[in-house]
N, C-alpha and C positions, 0 to 999 in steps of 0.2 A: 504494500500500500504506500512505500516512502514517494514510488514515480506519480503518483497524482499530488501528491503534499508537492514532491517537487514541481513539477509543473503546476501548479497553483502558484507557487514562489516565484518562476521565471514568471506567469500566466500578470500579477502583481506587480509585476517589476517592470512589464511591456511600458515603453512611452508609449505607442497609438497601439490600440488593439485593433481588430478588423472582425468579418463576419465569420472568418475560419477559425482565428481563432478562440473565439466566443461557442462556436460554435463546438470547437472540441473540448472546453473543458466541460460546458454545459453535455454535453452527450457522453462524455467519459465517466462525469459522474453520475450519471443516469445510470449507464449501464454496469459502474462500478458498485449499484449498491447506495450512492449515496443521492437518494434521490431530493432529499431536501435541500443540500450543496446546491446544486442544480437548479430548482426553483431559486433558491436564494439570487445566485449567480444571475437568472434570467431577470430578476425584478433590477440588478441594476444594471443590467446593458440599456441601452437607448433600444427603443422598440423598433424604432422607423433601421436600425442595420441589421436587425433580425433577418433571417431567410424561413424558408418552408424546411430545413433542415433544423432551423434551430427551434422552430414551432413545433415542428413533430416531437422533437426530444422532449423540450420540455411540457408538452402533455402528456409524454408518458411518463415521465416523474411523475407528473399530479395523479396518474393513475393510479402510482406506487403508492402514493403517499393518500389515498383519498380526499386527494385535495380537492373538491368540487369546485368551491367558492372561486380559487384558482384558477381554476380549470375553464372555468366558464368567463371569465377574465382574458385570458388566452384565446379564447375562443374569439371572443368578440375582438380582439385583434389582429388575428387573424384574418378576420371576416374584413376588418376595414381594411387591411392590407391587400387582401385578396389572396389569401394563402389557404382560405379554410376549403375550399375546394382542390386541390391539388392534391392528390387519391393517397399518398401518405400520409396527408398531413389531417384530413378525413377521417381511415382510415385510423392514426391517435387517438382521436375524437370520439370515436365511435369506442373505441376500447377503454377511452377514461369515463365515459358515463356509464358504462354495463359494467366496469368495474366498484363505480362509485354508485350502482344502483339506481342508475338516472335513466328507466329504457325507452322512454318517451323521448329523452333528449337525443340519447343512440338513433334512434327511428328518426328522430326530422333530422339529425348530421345523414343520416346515411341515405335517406328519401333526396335531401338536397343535391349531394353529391351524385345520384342517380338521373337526374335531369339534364 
């Protein structure tokens, strides 16, 4: 686990970050386990240099974590960026509400994205 602490320290240490790399440590620690990092991390990047890479990730945090409130946060910007249709990023969507028991919200992401 020290190579994510480390790369969190260089990740820290960047003068300008960019959407790659936002995007890796936000998705590293998703998939490391740490999915709260990750949320955490995504609340202070600037939304508007987000991608559909880094939206997919971090809705699947929130899935980890039953973040709904989150989640649905995400969603909605998503939606104003125009990310929430993009079939991975949907695709989060749909798996962080039927995780978080939301299947009404699963149903209109995935009815959506079906159009």
């Amino acid at each position: 686990m020290w190579e994510i602490n480390y790369a969190r320290q260089v990740f820290n240490e960047m003068f300008e970050r960019n959407v790659v790399s936002w995007f890796a440590m936000i998705s590293w620690y998703d998939q490391a386990g740490r999915a709260l990092n990750a949320v955490q991390l995504f609340s202070r990047m600037k939304v508007e240099q987000a991608n559909e890479f880094v939206f997919a990730s971090d809705v699947s945090a929130c899935a980890s974590l039953h973040a709904v409130d989150v989640g649905k946060r995400i969603h909605s910007q998503s939606v104003v960026l125009g990310y929430a249709d993009v079939s991975f990023v949907s695709n989060s969507l749909v798996s962080m509400y039927m995780n978080c028991g939301r299947c009404s919200d699963a149903l209109s992401v995935f009815m959506s994205s079906s159009e």
